[in-house]
N, C-alpha and C positions, 0 to 999 in steps of 0.2 A: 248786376252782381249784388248790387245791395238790397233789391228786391229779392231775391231769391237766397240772402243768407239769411237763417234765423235769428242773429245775432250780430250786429255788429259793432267793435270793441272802437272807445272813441280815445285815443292815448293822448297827453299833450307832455311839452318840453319842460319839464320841470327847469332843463340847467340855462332856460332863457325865459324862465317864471311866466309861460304862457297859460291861459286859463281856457283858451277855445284853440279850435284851428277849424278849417273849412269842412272834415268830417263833422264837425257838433253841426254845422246846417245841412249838408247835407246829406247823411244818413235818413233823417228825419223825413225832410222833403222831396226822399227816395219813395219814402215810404217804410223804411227801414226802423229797424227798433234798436235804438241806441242806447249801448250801455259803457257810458264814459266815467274818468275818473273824477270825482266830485271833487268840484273847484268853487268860487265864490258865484265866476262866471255860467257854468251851466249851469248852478240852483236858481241864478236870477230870470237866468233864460225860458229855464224848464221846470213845470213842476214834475217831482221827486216821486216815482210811483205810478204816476199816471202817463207823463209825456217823454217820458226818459228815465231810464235808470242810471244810478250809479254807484262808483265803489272808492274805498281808500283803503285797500291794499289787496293783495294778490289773493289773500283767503278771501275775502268777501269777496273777490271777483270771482273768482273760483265757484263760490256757493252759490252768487246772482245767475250765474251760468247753469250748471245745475239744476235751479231752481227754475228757470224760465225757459230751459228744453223740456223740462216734464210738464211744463204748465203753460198751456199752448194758450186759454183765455185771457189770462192776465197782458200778457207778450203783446197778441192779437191787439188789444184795445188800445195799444198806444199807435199802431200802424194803420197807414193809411195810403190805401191805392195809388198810388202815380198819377 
């Protein structure tokens, strides 16, 4: 499933101050192109642009979305075959 979405959205528990959860690995090393919300933890994990995207709030999720269904090379380059 994660291979064959173009996007997959990576949410964590703000109301129990989580910064990952098992999607931040596994989307990735699905093969999946992860666009989570930017926490201290997935900036230290991932660089920003290349091996994961992210967002801090619903417009720039919104836009990241947007922006990375029209633009299939950028998306592309952070994913990696199974």
């Amino acid at each position: 499933m994660i291979w064959d979405s173009r996007i997959s959205l990576g949410f964590v528990c703000s109301g129990n101050h989580d910064e990952f959860t098992h999607r931040t690995f596994e989307i990735p090393g699905s093969g999946g192109f992860l666009l989570a919300e930017r926490t201290p933890k997935h900036q230290e994990l991932y660089e920003e642009g290349k091996e994961a995207e992210f967002f801090a709030s619903a417009e720039e999720c919104a836009s990241k979305i947007e922006f990375y269904l029209r633009n299939e090379e950028p998306r592309a380059g952070s994913r990696r075959p199974p």
